[in-house]
MIROTI-146632 format. One record per residue (C-alpha): x, y, z; residue in three letters. Coordinates in steps of 0.5 Angstrom, whole numbers, padded with zeros to 4 digits, always signed. Each point is the difference from the previous one (the first is absolute). Layout:
N
XYZala ...
REM end
This chain:
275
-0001+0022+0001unk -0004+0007+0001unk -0007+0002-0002unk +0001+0007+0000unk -0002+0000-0007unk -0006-0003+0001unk -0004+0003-0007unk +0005-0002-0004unk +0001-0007+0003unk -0007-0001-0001unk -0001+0002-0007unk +0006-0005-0002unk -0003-0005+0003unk -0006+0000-0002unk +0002+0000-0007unk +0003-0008+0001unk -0003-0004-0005unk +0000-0005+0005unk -0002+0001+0008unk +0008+0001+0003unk +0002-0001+0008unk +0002+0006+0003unk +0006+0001+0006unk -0002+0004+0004unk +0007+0002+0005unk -0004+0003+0006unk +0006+0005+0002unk +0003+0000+0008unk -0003+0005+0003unk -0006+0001-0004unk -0008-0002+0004unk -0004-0005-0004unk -0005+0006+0000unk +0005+0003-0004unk -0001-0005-0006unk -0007-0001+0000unk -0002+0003-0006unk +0006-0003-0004unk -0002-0006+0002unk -0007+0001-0002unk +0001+0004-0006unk +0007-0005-0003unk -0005-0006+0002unk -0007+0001-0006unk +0006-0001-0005unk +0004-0005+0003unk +0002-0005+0006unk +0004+0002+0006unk +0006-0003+0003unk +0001+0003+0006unk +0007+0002+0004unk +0000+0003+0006unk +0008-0001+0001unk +0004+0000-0006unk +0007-0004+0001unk +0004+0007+0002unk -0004+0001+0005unk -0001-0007+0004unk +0008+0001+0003unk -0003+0006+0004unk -0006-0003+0003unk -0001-0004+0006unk -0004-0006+0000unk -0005+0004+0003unk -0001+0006-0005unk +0000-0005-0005unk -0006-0004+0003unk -0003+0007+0001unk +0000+0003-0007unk -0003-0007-0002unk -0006+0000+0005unk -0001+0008-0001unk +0001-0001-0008unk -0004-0006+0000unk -0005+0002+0004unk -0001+0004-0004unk -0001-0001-0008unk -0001-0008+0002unk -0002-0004-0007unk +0000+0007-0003unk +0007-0002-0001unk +0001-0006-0005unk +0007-0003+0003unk +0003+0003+0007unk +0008-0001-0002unk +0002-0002+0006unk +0008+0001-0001unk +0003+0002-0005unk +0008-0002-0002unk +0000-0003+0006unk +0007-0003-0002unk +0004+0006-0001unk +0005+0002+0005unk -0003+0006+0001unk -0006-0002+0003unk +0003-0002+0006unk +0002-0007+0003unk -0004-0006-0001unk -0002-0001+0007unk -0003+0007+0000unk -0003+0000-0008unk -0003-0007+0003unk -0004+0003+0006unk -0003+0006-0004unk -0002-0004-0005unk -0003-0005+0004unk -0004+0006+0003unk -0002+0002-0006unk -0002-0007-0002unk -0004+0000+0007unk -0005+0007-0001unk -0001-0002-0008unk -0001-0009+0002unk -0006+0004+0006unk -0004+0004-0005unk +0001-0006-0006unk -0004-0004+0005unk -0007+0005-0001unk +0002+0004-0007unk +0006-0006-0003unk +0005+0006-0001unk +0006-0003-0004unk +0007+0001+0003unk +0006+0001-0005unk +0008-0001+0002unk +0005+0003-0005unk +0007-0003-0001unk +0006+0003-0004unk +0002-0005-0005unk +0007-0001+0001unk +0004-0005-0006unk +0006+0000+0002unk +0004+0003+0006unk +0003+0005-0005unk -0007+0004+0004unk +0001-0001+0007unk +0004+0002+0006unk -0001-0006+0004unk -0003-0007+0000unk -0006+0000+0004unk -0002+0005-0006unk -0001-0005-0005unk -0006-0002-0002unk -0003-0007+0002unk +0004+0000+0005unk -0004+0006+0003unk -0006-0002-0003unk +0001-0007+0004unk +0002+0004+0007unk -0006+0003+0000unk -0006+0000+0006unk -0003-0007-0002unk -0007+0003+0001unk +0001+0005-0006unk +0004-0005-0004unk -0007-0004+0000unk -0005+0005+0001unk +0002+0006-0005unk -0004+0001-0006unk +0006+0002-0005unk +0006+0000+0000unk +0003+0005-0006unk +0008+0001-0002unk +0003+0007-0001unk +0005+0000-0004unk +0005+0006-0003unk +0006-0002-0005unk +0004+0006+0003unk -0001-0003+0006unk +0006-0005-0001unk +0007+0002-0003unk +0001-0003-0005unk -0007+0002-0002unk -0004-0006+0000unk -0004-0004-0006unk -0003-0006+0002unk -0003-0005-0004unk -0008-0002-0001unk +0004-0007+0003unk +0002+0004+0006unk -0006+0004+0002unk -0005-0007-0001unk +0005-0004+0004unk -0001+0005+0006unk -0006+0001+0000unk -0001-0007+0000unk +0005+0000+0007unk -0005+0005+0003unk -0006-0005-0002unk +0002-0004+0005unk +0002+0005+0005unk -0006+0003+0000unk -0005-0006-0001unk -0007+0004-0001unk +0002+0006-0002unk +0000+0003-0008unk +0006+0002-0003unk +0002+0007-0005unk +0004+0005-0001unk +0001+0006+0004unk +0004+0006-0001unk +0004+0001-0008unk +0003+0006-0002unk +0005+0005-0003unk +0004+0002+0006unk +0004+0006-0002unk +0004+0007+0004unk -0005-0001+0006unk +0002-0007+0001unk +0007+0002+0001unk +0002-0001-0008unk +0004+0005-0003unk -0005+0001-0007unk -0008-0001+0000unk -0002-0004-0006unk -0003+0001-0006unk -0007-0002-0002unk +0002-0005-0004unk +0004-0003+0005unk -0006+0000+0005unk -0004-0002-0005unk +0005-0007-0001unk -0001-0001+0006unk -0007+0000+0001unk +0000-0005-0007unk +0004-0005+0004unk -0002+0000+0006unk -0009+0001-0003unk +0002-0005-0004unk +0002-0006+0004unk -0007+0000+0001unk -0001-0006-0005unk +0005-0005+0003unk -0002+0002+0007unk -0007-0002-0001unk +0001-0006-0004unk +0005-0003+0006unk -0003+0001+0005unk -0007+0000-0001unk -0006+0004+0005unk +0005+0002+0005unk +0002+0004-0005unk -0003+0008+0001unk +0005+0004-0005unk +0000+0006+0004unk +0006+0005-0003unk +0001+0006+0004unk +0002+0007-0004unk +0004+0002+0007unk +0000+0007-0004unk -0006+0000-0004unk -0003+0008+0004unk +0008+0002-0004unk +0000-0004-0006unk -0007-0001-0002unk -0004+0006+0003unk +0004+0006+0002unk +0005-0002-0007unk -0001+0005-0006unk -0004-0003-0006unk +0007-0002-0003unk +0002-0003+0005unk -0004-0003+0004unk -0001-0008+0001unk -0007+0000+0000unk -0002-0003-0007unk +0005-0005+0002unk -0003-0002+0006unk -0006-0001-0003unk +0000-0004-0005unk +0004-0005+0004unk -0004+0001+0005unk -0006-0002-0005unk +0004-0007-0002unk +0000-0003+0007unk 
REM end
């Protein structure tokens, strides 16, 4: 979500016993100028994917600025990005109204599918993975019904399709079996006929997230177990569509800027390296 701790992110990604995939959110208001050196930098250690509109920013953009940030981004670092996420949790009330979340993805589709043509960039949607409807306000929310709502264009084209997800997202918070996330990643197969499959964003959400507590590091490190760990089950089921994935949201806090004591990089590490 920030580079602004450049040096102490890099020097923790390159110590990865394996080579990790990094997020970077590049932040509204921010020229890609401005993160050419991160992106150069971050790279020698690991590979990139590129977010120029997180989901709490897609709302405030027109269909417009959001083909324009694409274009500017894009033009920009080209394959030095390794995946171009073109909208993240798109079905999340807050991101706005499905025809409007429609058309901006669509845009960004459209900038990245031009330059895949001559550098076979990689396009990827992120969707919030929502079990039941203790995690949504509406029904256009729900997770394959958006999926299948989606322009056909990016329904065949995109190259990924990864699933964020959140226990405290839900209320109760929500614990879905090894079954439930085989079967809907099966579901979105079929939606998404050419594209691979993976998980997106995981985390431990706490006071920043509007919780009344932060959580400990053990349970940070019990959710990053489970959620690591249904890397076996996922791959064994749904065989090379399966890409892993399993974004640490909060990997600069946890992993980076946490002191020694109570940091999760070990943790990230070592389930990083049994993938």
């Amino acid at each position: 979500e920030s580079v602004g701790h450049l040096d102490a992110l890099v020097r923790a990604l390159a110590r990865h016993t394996t080579t990790p995939t990094v997020r970077v959110v590049f932040q509204p208001g921010r020229s890609p100028a401005s993160y050419a050196t991160a992106v150069r930098r971050i790279r020698r250690h690991a590979y990139v994917m590129g977010q120029p509109f997180d989901s709490t920013a897609t709302r405030a953009a027109s269909v417009g600025d959001f083909r324009r940030r694409f274009e500017a981004y894009v033009d920009r670092f080209g394959d030095r990005v390794d995946v171009w996420e073109i909208g993240n949790e798109l079905n999340g009330e807050w991101v706005g109204r499905p025809r409007d979340i429609d058309a901006k993805v669509a845009a960004a589709f459209d900038v990245v599918e031009r330059r895949h043509r001559a550098e076979h960039l990689r396009s990827a949607v992120t969707l919030n993975y929502w079990p039941s409807h203790d995690c949504y306000a509406h029904r256009w929310e729900q997770t394959l019904r958006f999926a299948r709502q989606l322009p056909s264009r990016v329904r065949k084209g995109v190259d990924l399709v990864l699933l964020s997800f959140y226990e405290t997202a839900c209320s109760p918070r929500a614990h879905p079996t090894d079954a439930r996330f085989v079967r809907v990643f099966r579901a979105l197969g079929r939606v998404f006929p050419h594209a691979r499959l993976g998980m997106g964003e995981i985390g431990a959400q706490g006071r920043a997230d509007g919780l009344p507590a932060d959580p400990t590091l053990r349970e940070k490190k019990r959710i990053a177990e489970r959620y690591y760990g249904l890397q076996p089950t996922l791959a064994a089921e749904l065989g090379a569509r399966w890409v892993g994935g399993y974004f640490w949201w909060y990997y600069l806090q946890d992993a980076v800027l946490a002191p020694r004591r109570r940091s999760l990089w070990p943790t990230l590490d070592r389930l990083l390296a049994a993938l």
